[in-house]
Backbone bond lengths (Angstrom), bond angles and torsions (degrees), N, CA, C in turn:
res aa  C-N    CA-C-N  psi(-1)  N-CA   C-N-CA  omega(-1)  CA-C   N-CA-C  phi
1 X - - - 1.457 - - 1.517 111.43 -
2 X 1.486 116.85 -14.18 1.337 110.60 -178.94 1.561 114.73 91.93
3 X 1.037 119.00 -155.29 1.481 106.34 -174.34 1.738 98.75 -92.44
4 X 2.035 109.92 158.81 1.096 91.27 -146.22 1.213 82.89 -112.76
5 X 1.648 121.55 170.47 1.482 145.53 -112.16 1.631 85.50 -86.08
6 X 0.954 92.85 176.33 1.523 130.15 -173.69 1.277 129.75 73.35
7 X 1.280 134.16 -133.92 1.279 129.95 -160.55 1.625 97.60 -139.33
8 X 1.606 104.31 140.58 1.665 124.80 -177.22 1.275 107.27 -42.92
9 X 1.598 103.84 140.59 1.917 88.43 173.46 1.507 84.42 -74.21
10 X 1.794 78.87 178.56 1.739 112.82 -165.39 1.501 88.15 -93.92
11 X 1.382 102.77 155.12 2.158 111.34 175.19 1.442 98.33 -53.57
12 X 1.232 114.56 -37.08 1.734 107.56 -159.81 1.786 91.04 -150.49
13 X 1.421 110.76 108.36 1.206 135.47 -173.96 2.202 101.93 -89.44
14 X 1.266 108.66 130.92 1.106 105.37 -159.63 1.868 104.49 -97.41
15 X 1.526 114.71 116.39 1.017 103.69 -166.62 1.465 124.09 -84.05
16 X 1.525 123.80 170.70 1.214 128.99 165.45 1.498 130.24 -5.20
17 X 1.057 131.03 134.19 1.537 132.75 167.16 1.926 90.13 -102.84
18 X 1.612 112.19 110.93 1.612 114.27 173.05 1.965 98.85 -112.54
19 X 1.519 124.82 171.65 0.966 123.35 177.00 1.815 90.15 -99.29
20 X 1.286 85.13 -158.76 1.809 85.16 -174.94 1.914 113.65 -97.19
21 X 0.951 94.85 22.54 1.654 102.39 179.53 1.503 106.18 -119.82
22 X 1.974 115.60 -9.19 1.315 118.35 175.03 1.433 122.33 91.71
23 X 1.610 104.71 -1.07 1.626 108.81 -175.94 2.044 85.12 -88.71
24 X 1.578 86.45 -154.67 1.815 104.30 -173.99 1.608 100.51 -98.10
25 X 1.290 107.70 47.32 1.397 101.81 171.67 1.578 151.13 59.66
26 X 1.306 90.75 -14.66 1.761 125.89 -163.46 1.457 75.87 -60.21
27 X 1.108 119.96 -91.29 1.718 122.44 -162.93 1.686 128.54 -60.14
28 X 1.586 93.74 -30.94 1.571 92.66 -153.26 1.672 85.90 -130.28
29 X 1.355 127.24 136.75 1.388 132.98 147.28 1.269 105.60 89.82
30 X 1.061 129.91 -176.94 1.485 135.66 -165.67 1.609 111.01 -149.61
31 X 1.657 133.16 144.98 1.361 114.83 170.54 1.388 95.91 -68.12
32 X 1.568 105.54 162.28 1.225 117.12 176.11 1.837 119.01 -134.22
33 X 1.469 94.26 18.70 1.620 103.38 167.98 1.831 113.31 -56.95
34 X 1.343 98.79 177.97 1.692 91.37 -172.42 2.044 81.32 -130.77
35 X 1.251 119.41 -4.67 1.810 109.93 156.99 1.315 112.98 -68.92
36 X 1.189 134.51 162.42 1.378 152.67 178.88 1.882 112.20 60.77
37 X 1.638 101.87 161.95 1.447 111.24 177.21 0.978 111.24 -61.86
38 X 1.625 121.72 -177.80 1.760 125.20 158.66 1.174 97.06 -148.14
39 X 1.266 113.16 -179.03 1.607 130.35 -163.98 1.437 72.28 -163.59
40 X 1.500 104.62 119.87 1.682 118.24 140.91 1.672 98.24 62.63
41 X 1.444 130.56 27.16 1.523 143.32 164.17 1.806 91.84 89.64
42 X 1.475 134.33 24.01 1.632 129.15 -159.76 1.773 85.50 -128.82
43 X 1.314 110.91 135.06 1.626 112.95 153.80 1.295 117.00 -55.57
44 X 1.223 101.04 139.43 1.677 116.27 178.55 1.473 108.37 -77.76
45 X 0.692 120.42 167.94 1.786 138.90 -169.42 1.570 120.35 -73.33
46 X 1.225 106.89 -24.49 1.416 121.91 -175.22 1.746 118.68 -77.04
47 X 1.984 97.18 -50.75 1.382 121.91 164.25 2.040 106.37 -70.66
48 X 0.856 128.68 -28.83 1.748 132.62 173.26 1.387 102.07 -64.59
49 X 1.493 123.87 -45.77 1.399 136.67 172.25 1.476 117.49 -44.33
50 X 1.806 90.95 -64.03 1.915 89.72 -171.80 1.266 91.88 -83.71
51 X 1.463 142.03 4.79 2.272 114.35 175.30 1.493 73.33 -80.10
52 X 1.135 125.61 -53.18 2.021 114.08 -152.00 1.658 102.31 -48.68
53 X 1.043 97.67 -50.13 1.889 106.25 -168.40 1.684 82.15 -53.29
54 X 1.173 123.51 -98.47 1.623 141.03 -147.29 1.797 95.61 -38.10
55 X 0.948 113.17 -45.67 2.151 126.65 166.20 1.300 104.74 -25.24
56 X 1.393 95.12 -97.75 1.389 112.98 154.42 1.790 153.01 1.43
57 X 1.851 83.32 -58.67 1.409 102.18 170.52 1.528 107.78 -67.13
58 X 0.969 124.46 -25.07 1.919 102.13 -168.75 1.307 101.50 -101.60
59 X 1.532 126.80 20.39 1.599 104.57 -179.97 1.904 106.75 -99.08
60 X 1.025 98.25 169.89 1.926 108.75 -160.96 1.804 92.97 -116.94
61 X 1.431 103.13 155.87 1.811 90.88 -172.28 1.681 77.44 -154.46
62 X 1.465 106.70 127.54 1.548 99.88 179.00 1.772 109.26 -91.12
63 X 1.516 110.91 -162.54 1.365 115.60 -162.40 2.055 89.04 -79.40
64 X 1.311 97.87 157.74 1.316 136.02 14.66 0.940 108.29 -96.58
65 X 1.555 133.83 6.87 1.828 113.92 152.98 1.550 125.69 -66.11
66 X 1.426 105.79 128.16 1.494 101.40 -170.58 1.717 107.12 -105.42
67 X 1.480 86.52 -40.01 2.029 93.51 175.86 1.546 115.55 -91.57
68 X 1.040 123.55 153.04 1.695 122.33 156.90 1.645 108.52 -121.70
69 X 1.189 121.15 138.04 1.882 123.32 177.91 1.107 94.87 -126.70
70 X 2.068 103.15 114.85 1.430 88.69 173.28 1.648 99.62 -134.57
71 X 1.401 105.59 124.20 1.615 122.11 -142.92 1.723 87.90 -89.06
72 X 1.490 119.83 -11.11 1.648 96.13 -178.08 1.715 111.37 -90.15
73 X 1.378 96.46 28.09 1.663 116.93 163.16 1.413 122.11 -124.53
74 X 1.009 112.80 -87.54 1.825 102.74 165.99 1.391 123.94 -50.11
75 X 1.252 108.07 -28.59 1.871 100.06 171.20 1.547 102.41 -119.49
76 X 1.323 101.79 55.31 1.404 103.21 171.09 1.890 112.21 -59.95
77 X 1.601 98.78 -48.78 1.677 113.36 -170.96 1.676 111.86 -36.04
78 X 1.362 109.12 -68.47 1.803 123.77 170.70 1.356 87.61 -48.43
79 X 1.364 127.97 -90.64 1.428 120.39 -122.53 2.271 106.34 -70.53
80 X 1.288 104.53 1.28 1.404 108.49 178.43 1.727 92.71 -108.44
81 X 0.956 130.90 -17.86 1.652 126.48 -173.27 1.947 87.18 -90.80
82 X 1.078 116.03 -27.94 1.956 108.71 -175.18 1.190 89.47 -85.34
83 X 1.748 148.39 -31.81 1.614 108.45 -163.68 1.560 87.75 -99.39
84 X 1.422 137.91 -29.43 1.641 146.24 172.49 1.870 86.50 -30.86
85 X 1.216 104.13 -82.28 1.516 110.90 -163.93 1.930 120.66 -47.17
86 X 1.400 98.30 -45.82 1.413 118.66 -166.06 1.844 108.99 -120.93
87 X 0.721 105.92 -4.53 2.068 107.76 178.86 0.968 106.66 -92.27
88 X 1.755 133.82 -38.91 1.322 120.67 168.76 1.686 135.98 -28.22
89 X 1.531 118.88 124.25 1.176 106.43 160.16 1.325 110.51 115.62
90 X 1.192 141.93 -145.11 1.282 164.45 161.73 1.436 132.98 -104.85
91 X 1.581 148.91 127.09 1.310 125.05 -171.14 1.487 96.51 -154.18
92 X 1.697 102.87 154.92 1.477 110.09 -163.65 1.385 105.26 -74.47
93 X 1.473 102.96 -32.65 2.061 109.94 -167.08 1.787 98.86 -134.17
94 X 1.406 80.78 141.19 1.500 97.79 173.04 1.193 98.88 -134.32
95 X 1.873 104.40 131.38 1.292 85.69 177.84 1.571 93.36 -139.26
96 X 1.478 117.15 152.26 1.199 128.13 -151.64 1.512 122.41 -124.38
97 X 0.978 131.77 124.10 1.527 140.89 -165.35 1.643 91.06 -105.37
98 X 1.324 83.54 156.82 2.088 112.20 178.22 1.662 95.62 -59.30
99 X 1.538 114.03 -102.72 1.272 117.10 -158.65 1.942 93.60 -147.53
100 X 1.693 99.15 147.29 1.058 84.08 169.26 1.547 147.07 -48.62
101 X 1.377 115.27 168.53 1.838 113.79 169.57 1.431 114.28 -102.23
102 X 1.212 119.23 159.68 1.263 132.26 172.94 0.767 114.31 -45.75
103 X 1.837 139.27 -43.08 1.096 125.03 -159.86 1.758 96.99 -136.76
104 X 1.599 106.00 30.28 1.413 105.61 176.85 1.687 110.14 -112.71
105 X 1.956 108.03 -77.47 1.513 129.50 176.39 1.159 97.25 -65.42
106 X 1.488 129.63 -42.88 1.283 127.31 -145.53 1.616 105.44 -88.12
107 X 1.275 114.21 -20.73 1.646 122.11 167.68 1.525 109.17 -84.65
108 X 1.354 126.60 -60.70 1.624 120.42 -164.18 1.794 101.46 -104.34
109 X 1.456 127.32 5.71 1.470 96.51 -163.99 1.526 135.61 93.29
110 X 0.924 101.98 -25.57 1.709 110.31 -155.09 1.826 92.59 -126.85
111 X 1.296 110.35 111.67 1.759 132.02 153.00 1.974 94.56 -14.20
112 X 1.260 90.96 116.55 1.605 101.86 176.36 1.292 106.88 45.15
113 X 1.458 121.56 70.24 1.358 123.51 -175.11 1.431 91.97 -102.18
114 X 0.715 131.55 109.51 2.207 149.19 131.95 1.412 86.44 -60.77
115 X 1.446 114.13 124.95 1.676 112.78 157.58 1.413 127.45 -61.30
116 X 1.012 112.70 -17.51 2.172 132.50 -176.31 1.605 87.85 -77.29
117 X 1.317 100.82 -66.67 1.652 90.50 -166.11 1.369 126.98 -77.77
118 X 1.495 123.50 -11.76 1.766 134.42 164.85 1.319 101.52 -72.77
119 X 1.603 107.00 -45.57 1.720 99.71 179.72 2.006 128.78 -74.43
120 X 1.263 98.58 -30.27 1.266 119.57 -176.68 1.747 133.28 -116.95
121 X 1.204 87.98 10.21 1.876 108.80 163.08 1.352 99.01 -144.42
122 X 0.807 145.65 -77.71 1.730 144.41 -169.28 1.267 108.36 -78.84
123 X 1.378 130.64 35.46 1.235 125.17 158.52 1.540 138.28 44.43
124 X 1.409 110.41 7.25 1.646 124.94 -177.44 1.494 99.38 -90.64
125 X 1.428 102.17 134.80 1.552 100.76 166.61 1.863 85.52 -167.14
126 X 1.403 110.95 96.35 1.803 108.45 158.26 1.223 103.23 -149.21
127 X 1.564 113.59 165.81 1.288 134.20 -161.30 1.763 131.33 -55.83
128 X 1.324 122.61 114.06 0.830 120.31 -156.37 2.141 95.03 -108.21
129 X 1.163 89.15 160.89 1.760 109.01 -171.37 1.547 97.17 -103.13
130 X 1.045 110.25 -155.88 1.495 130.76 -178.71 1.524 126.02 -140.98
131 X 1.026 133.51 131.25 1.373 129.01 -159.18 1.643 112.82 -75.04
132 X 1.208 117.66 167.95 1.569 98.98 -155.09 1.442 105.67 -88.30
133 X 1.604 127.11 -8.77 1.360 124.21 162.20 1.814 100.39 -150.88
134 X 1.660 81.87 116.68 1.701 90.27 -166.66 1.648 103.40 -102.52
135 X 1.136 111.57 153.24 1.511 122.23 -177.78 1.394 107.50 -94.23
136 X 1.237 111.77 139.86 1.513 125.61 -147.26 2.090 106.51 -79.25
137 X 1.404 89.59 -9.48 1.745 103.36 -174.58 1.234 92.45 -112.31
138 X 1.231 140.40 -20.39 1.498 128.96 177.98 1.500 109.60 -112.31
139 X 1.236 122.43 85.54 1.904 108.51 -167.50 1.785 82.03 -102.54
140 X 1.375 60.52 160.62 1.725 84.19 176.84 1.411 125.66 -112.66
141 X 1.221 129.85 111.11 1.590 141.95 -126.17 1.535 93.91 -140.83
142 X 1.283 128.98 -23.87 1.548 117.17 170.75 1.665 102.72 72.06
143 X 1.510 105.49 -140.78 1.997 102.50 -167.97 1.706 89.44 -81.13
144 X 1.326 131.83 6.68 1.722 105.85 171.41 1.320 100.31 -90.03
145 X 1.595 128.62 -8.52 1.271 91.13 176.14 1.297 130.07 -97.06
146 X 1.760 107.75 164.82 2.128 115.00 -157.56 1.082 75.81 -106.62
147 X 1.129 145.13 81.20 1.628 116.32 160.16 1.663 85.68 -117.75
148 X 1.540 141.09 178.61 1.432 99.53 164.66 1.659 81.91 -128.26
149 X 1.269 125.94 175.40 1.459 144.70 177.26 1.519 90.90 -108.63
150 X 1.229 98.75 132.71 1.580 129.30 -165.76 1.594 99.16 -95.23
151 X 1.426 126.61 -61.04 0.940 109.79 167.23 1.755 145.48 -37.44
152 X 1.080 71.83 -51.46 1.789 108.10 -179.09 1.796 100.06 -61.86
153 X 0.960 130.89 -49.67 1.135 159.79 -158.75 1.428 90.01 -67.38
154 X 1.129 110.77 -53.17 2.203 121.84 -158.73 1.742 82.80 -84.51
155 X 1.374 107.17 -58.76 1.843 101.16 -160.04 1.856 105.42 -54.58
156 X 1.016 127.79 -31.12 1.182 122.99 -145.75 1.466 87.64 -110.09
157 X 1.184 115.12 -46.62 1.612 116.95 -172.67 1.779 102.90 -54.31
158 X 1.978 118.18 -50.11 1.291 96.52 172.38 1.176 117.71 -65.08
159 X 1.658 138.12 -16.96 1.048 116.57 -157.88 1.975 103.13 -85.80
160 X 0.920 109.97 -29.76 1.792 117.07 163.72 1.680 111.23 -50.59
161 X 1.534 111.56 -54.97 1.238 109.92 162.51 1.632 134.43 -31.24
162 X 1.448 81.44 -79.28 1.858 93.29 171.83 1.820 120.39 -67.61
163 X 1.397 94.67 -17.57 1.824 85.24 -172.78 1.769 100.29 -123.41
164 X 1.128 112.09 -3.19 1.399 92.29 166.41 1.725 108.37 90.85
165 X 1.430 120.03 -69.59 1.176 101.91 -169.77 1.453 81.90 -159.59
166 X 1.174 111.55 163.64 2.165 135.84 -162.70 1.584 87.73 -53.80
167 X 1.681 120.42 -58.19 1.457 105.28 -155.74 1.381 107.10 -71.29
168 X 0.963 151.89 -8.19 1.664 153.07 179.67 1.083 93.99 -108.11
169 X 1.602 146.31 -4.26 1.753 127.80 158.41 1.495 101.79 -69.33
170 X 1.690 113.60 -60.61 1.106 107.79 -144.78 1.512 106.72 -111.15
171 X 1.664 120.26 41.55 1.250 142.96 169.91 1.570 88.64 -75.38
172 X 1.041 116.16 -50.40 1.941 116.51 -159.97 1.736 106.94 -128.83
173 X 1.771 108.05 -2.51 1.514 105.73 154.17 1.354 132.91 -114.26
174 X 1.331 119.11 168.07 1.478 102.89 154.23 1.416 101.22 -157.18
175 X 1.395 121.10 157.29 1.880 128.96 -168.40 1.268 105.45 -117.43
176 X 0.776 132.53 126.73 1.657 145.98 156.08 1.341 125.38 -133.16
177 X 1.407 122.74 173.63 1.207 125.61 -176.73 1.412 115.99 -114.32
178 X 1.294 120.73 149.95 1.794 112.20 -173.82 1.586 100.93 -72.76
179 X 1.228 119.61 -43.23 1.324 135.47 -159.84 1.491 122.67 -137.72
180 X 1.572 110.23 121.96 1.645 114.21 -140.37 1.666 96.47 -97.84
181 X 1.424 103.76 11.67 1.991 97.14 -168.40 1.965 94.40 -98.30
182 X 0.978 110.97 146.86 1.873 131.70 139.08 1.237 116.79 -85.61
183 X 1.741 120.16 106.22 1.032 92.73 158.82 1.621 119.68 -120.89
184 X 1.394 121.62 -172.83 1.723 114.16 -154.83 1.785 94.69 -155.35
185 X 1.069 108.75 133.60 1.290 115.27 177.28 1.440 123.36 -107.62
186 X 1.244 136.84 158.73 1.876 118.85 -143.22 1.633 107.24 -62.66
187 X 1.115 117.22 -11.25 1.612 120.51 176.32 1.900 108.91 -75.68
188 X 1.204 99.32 -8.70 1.590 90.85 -162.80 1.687 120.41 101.94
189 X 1.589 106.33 -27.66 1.201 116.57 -169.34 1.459 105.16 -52.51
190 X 1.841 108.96 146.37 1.779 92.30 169.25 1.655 109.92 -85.03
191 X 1.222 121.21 162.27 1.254 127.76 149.48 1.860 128.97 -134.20
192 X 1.556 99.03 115.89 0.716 95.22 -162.50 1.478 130.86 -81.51
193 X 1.525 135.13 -174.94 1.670 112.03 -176.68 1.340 132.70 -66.27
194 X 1.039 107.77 -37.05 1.471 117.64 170.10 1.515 121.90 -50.28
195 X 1.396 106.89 -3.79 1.554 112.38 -167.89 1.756 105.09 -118.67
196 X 1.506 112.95 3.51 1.090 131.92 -176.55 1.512 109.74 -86.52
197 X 1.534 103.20 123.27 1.658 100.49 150.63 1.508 125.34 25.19
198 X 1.697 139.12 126.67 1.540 106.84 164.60 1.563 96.27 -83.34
199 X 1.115 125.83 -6.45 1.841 124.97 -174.80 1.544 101.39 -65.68
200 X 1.823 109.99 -27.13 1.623 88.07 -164.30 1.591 92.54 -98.64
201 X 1.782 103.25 -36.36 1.510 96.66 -164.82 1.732 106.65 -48.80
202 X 1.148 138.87 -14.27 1.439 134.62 -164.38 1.294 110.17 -70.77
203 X 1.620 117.75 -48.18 1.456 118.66 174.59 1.140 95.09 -76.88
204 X 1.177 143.68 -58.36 1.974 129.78 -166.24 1.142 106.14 -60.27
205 X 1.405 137.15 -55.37 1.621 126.43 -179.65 1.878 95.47 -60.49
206 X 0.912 154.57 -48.85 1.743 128.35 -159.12 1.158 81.15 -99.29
207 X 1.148 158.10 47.04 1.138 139.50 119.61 1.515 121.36 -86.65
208 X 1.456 106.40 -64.76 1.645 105.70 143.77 1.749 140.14 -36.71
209 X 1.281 114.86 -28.68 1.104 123.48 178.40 2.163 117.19 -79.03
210 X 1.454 86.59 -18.58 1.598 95.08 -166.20 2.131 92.23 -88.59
211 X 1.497 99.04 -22.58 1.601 97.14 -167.26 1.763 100.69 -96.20
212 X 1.270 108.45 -11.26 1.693 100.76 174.08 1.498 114.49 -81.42
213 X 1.919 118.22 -28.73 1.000 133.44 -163.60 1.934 91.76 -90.64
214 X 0.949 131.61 -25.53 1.247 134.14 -172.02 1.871 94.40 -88.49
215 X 1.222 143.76 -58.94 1.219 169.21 142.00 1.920 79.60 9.23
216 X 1.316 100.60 -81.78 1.405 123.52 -165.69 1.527 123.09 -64.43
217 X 1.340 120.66 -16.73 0.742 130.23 157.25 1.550 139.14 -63.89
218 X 1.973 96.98 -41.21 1.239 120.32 161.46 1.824 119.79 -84.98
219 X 0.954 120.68 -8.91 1.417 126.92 166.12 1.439 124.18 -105.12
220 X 1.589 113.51 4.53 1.307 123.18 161.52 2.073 103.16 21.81
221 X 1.671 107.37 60.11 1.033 112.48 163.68 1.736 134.84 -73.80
222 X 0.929 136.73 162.88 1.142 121.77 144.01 1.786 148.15 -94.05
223 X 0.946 68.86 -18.26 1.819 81.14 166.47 1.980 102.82 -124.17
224 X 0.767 99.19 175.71 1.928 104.88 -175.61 1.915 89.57 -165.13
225 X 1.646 104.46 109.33 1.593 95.03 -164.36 1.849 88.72 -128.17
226 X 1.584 110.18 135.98 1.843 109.41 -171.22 1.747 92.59 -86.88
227 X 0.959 109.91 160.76 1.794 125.28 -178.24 1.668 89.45 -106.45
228 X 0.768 107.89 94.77 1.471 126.75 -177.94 1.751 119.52 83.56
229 X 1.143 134.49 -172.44 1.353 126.71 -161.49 1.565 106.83 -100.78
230 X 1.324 114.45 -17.66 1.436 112.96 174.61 1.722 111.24 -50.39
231 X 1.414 111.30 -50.97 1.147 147.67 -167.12 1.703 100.28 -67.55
232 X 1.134 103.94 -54.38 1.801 116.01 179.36 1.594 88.62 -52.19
233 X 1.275 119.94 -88.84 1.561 120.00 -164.17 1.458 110.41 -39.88
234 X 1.031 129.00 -41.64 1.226 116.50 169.97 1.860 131.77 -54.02
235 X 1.145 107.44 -64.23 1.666 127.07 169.19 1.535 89.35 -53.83
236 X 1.459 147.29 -36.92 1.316 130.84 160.21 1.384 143.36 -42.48
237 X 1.604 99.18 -49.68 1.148 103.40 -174.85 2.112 106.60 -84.02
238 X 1.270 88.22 -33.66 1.730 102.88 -168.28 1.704 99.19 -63.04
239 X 1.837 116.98 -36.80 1.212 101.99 175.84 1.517 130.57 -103.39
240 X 1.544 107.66 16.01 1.516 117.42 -166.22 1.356 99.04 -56.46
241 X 1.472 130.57 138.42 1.299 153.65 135.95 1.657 94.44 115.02
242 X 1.224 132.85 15.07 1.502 144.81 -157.45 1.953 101.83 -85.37
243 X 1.425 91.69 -27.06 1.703 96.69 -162.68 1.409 118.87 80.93
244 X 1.419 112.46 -7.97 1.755 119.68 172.34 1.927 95.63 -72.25
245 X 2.003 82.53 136.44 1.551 84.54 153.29 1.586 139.12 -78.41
246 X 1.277 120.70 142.15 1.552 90.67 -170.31 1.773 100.38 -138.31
247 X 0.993 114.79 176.15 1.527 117.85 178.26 1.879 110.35 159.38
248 X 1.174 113.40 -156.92 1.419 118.64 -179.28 1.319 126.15 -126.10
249 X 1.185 131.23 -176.96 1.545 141.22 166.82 1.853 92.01 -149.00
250 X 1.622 93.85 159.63 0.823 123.14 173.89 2.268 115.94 -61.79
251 X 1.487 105.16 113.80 1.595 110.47 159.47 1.209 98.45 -43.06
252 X 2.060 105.05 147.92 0.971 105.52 156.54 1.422 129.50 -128.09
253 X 1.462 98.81 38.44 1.232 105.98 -179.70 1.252 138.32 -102.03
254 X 1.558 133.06 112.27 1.050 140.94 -141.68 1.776 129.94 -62.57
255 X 1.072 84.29 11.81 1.960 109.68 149.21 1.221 124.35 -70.99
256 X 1.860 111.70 -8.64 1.276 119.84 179.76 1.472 91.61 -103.32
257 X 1.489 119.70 160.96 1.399 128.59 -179.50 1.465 102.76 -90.84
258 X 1.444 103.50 -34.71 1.885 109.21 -171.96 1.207 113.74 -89.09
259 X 1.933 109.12 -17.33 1.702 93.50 171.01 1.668 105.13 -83.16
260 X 1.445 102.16 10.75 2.137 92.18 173.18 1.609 95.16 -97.40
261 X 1.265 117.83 32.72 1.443 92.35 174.71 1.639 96.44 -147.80
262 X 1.254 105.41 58.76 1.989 107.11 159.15 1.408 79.89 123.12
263 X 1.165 167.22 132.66 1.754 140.48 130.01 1.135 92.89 -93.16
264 X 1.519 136.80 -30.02 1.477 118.77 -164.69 1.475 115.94 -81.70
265 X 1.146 112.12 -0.36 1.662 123.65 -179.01 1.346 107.09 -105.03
266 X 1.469 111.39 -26.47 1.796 116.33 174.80 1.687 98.44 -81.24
267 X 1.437 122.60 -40.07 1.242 118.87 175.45 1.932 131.00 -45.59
268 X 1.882 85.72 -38.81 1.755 95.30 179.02 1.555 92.81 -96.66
269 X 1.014 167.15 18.95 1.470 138.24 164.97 1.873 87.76 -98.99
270 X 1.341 113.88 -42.06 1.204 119.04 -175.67 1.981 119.05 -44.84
271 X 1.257 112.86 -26.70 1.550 132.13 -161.35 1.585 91.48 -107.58
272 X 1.459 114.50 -35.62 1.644 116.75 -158.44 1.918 90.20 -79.21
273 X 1.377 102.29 -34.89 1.335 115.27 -171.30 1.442 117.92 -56.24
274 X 1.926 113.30 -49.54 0.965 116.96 175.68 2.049 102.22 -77.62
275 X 0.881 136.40 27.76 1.399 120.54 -169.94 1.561 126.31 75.22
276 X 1.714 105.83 25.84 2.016 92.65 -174.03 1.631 78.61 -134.74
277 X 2.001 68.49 141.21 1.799 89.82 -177.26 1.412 109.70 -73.41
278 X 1.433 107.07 148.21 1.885 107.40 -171.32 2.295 90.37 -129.49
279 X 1.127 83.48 105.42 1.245 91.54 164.26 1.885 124.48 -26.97
């Protein structure tokens, strides 16, 4: 296969933020670098973003993954202009997706990015790069590309529905992803993390696990809910004993048979269920 997928480590790979007991901080200790903002003595969302990306960047994933897309580099522009605009602050629900899609994060940046709806409800539209070895069935086209992300499409479309407009979504939401890689196997096919290696998932989950617990720390949420169950187990284990609420909602991506049958109506009994008001 040649050398194996992803992207070169970086000269100087940026390490861990640990508390002083060595876990991800969530509970115990604080980073204590003097790089990045804070809110309330906590890194802001923007700096949590680029350690995850730079983390990230040096890990190796063998076949049958051949590509890796990792958008908190080439689509750095969007995905720091979506938490700049919308990460600020405090929020009741966070709710969290697996890893970007091909034709969602991996085009605009932005957690369930449909380009129609990042560009034309949430107001993001800046310049996107190209990944440093792109797969010839998955190009990367940024806001020209029409393809639309289906998922992305359902999450964002109810959330316009039910809330009307971005500032009354993300007064009491916010979307992110557990895990910032795409990956694609020589067919194009996606594969997602959970289906990875446990040799690789070990460095990608504590790497991911230290930026959801940091995430959460600075969004002092109350609920923390996974967009499907991959996502649940994760925010589980990373926040057990935290006092955060946690649980799931329904994927909405049409690989599911039941998200083709209403998701935005399975979405509100699902939120009403755990106790959050749905407009």
């Amino acid at each position: 296969m040649g050398d194996p997928a992803g992207v070169r480590k970086p000269a100087r790979a940026i390490p861990p933020c640990r508390g002083a007991a060595g876990d991800t901080g969530l509970r115990r200790g604080t980073c204590r670098r003097r790089s990045g903002r804070r809110e309330g003595g906590r890194l802001d969302l923007v700096t949590t973003a680029r350690r995850l990306g730079a983390e990230v960047a040096g890990l190796r994933f063998a076949a049958p993954v051949t590509h890796v897309y990792n958008p908190l580099e080439y689509a750095w522009a969007p995905h720091r202009d979506y938490l700049r605009r919308y990460g600020t602050g405090t929020r009741e629900v966070i709710l969290v997706g697996m890893n970007p899609g091909p034709w969602g994060m991996a085009q605009t940046g932005v957690p369930f990015g449909d380009v129609e709806m990042v560009r034309d409800w949430l107001g993001i539209e800046a310049p996107v790069a190209r990944p440093r070895r792109e797969h010839p069935k998955r190009p990367v086209l940024g806001f020209a590309c029409r393809r639309r992300e289906v998922s992305g499409g359902r999450l964002w479309g109810w959330a316009r529905e039910r809330f009307g407009t971005p500032r009354r979504f993300f007064a009491r939401f916010l979307v992110i992803n557990y895990c910032p890689l795409c990956f694609m196997e020589s067919t194009g096919r996606n594969r997602t993390p959970d289906r990875l290696p446990a040799v690789e998932r070990a460095g990608l989950f504590a790497a991911c696990d230290r930026a959801l617990a940091r995430s959460v720390r600075t969004l002092a949420p109350r609920h923390v809910l996974g967009v499907g169950r991959f996502a649940q187990t994760r925010i589980a284990e990373v926040l057990a004993g935290s006092g955060v609420a946690t649980g799931w909602v329904p994927h909405p991506s049409p690989a599911s048979p039941s998200a083709n049958r209403g998701w935005a109506d399975q979405m509100d009994t699902a939120l009403r269920r755990i106790g959050i008001r749905v407009p």
